[in-house]
C-alpha positions as CSV (number, residue, x, y, z in Angstrom):
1,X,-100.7,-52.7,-61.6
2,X,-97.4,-52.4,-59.7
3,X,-97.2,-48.8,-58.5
4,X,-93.8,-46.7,-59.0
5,X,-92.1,-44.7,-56.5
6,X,-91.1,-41.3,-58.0
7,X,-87.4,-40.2,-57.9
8,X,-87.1,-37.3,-56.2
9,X,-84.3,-35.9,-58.6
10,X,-81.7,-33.4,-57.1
11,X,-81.6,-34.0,-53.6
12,X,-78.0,-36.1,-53.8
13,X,-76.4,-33.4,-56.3
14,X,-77.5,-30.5,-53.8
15,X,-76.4,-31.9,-50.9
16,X,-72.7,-32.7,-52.0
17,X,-72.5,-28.6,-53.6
18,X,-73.6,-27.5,-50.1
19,X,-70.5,-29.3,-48.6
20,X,-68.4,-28.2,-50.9
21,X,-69.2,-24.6,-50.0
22,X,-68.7,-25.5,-46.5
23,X,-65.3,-26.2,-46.7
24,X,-64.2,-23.6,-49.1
25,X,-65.9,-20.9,-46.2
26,X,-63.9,-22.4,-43.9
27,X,-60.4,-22.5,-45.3
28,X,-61.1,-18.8,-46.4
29,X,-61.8,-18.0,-43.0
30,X,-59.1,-19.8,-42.2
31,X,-56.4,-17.5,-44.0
32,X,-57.9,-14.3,-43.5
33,X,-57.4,-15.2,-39.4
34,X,-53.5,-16.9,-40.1
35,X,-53.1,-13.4,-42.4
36,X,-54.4,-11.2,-39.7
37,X,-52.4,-13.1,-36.9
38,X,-48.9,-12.6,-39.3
39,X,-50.3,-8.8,-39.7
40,X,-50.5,-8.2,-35.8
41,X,-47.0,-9.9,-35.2
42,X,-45.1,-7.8,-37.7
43,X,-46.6,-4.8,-36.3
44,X,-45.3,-5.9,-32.5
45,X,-42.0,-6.9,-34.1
46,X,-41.7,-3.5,-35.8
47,X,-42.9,-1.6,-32.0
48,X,-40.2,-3.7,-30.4
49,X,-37.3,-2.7,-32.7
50,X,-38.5,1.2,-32.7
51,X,-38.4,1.2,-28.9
52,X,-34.6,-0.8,-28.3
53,X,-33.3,2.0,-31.5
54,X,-34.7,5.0,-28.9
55,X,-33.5,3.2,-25.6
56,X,-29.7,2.8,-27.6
57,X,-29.7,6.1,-28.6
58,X,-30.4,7.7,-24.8
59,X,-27.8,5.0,-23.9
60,X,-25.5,6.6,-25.8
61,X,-26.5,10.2,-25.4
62,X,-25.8,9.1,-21.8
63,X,-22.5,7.5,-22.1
64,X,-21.1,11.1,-24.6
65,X,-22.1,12.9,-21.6
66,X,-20.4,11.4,-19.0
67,X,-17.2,10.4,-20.6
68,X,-17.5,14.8,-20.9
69,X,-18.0,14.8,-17.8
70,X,-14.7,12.2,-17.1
71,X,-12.8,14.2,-19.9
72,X,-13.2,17.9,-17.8
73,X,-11.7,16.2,-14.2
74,X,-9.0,14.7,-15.8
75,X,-8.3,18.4,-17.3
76,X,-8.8,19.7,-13.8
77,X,-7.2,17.2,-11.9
78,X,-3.8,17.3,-14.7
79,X,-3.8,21.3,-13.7
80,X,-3.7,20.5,-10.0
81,X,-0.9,18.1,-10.7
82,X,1.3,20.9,-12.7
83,X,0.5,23.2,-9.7
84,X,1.8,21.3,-7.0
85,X,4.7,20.0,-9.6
86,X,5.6,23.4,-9.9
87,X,5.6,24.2,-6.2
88,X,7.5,21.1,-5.4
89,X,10.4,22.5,-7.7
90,X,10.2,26.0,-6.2
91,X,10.7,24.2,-2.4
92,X,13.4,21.6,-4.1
93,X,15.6,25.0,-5.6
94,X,14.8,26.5,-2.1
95,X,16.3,23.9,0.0
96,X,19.5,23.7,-2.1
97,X,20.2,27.1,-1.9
98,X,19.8,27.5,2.4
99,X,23.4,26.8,4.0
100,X,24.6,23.2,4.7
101,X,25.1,24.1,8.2
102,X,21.3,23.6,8.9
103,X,21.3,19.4,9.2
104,X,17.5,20.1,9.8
105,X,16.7,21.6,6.4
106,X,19.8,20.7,4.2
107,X,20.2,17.1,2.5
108,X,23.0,16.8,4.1
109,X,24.5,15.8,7.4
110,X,27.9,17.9,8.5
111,X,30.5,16.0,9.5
112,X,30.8,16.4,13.8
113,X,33.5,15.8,16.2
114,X,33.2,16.1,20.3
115,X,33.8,13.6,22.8
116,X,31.2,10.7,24.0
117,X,31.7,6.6,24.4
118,X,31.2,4.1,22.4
119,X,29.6,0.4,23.1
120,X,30.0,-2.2,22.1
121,X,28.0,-5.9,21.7
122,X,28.9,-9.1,20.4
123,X,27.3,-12.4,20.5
124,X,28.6,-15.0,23.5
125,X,31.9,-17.2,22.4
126,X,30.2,-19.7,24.5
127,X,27.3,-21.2,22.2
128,X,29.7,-23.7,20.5
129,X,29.6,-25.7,24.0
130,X,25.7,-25.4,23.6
131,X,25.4,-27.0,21.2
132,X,24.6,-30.6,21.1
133,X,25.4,-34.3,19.4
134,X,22.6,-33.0,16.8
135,X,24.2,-29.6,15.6
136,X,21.2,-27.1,17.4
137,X,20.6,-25.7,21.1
138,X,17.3,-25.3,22.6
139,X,18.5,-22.0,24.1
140,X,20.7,-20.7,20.9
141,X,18.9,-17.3,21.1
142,X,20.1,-16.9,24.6
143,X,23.9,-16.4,23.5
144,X,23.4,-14.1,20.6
145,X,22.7,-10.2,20.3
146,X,18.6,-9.3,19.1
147,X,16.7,-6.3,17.7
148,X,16.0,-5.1,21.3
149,X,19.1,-5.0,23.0
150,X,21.0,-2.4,20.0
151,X,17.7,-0.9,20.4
152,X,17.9,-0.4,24.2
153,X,21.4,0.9,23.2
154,X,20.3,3.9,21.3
155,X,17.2,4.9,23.4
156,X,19.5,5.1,26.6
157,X,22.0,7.1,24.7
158,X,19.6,9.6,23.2
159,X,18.1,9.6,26.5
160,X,21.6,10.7,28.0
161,X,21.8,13.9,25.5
162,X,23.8,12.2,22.8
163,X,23.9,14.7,19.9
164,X,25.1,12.4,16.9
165,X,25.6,9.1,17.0
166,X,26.8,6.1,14.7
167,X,25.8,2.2,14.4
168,X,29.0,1.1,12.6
169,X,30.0,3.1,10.0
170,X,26.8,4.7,9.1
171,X,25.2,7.8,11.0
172,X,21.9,7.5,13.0
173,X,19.6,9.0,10.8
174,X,16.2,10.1,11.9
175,X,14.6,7.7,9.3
176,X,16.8,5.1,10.6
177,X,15.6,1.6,11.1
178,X,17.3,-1.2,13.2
179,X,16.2,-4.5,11.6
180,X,17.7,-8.1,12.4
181,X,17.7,-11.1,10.6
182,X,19.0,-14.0,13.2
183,X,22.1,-12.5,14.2
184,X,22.4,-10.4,11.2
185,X,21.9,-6.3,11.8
186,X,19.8,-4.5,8.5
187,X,20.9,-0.5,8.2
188,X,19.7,1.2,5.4
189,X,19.9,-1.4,3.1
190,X,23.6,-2.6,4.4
191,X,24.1,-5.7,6.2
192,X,26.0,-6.1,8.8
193,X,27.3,-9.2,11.1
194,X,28.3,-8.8,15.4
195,X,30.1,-7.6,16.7
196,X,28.0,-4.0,16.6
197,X,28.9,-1.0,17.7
198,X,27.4,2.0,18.8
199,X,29.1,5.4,18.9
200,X,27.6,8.8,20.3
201,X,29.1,12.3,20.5
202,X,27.8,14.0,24.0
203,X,27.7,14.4,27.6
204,X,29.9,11.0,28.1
205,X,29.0,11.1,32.0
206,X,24.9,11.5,30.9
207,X,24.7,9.7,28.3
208,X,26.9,6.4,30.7
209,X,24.1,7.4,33.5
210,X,21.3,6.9,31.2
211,X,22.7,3.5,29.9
212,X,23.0,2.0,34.1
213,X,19.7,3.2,34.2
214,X,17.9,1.4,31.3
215,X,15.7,-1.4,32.4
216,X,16.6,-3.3,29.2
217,X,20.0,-2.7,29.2
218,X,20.2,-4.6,32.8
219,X,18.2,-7.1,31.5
220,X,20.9,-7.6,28.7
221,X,23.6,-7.1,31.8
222,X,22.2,-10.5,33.2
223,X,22.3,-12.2,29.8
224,X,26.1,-11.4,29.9
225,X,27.2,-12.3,33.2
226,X,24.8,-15.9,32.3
227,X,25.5,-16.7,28.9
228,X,28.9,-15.0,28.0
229,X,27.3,-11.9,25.9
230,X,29.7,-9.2,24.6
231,X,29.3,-5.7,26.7
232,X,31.9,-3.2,26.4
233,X,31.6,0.7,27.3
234,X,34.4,2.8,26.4
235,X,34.9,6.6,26.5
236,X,36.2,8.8,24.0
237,X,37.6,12.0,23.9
238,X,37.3,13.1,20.2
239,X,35.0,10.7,18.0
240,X,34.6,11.9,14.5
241,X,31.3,11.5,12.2
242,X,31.7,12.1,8.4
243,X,28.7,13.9,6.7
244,X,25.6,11.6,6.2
245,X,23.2,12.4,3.4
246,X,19.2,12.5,4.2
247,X,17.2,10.9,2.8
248,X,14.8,13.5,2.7
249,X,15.0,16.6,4.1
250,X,13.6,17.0,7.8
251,X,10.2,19.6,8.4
252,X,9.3,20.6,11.4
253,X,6.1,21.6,12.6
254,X,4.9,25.0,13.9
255,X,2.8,27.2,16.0
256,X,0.2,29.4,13.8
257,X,0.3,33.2,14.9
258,X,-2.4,34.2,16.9
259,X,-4.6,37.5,15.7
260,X,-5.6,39.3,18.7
261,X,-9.0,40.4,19.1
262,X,-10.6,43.6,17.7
């Protein structure tokens, strides 16, 4: 008689149940870590946002206070500038009211007569024969009066005790600025083309010393007798300068007074 294994009933059914609680255990522990991970990053998210609010708002307690700070030196410095404003207009009203005989504090030059020479420079007729087939001259500056030499003028004629003195029409200011442009002469904004001459009211015998003397002026003496340059010296016995005004008025330093000692 054949023998029969027994079934062993339930081992199949128990085994598949067990995996089934497996996996379930393991997608719950799954979600608790993903909900605990989206927990701890809203937390950080909400630190990060509480810290940048209190950093903006020192920043900006910072920036009130020093645009106060700005605000009270531009008061102080506007109140500085209506003090000197208002001492500029009380020296202003001051000078106007001192005579016009002072040309050192007035804004105004007097008119001056007195004796002294004039002199005179012009550029040299002969640089038309110096010029070539091609229209220029590699020596062209040699035949016309420069900067320097109107320059030397006036030095040696202050030098020689001149007491006024003219370039053209205009007087010789302290301000005064010779400036030329090729062989044209810039004075306070005028222009003005050779010849150029220079006027002086003074010792007329000094003031023709001082000009024999010059270094620069002989120089230029050279240039004349070489190339044709206009030199002429004349002396007058009653040269006449209008009033000049200043363009602003001359100060004029001077020597604090000395406290003796106790």
């Amino acid at each position: 008689m054949a023998k029969q294994t027994a079934k062993r009933p339930g081992k199949a059914p128990t085994a598949r149940h067990g995996v089934k609680r497996s996996r379930l255990g393991s997608i719950a522990v799954f979600v608790i870590v993903a909900l605990f991970g989206y927990l701890l990053m809203a937390n950080m998210q909400v630190n990060r946002s509480v810290a940048v609010t209190s950093d903006a708002a020192d920043l900006v307690a910072q920036r009130v206070q020093h645009v106060s700070k700005l605000q009270a030196e531009v008061k102080d410095l506007s109140s500085q500038i209506n003090t000197f404003n208002n001492i500029g207009v009380a020296d202003s009203q001051a000078q106007k009211d001192q005579s016009s005989d002072d040309a050192g504090s007035g804004t105004m030059l007097p008119a001056v007569t007195g004796p002294g020479i004039s002199v005179t420079l012009a550029d040299s007729p002969l640089w038309e024969n110096a010029v070539g087939s091609s229209g220029s001259a590699p020596n062209i500056n040699d035949y016309v009066i420069h900067q320097q030499d109107i320059e030397a003028v006036v030095n040696a004629l202050w030098k020689g005790g001149a007491e006024a003195m003219m370039i053209q029409d205009q007087r010789v200011l302290f301000n005064s600025a010779v400036i030329c442009k090729g062989n044209v002469l810039m004075l306070q904004g005028k222009k003005y083309a050779p010849p150029y001459t220079v006027s002086a009211i003074g010792p007329a015998d000094d003031m023709n010393r001082a000009l024999d003397e010059s270094q620069a002026i002989g120089v230029y003496k050279e240039y004349v007798s070489a190339f044709g340059l206009g030199w002429k010296v004349e002396t007058k016995k009653n040269l006449r300068f209008p009033e000049s005004p200043v363009l602003q008025p001359m100060r004029y330093a001077s020597v604090p007074h000395k406290e003796g000692k106790n």
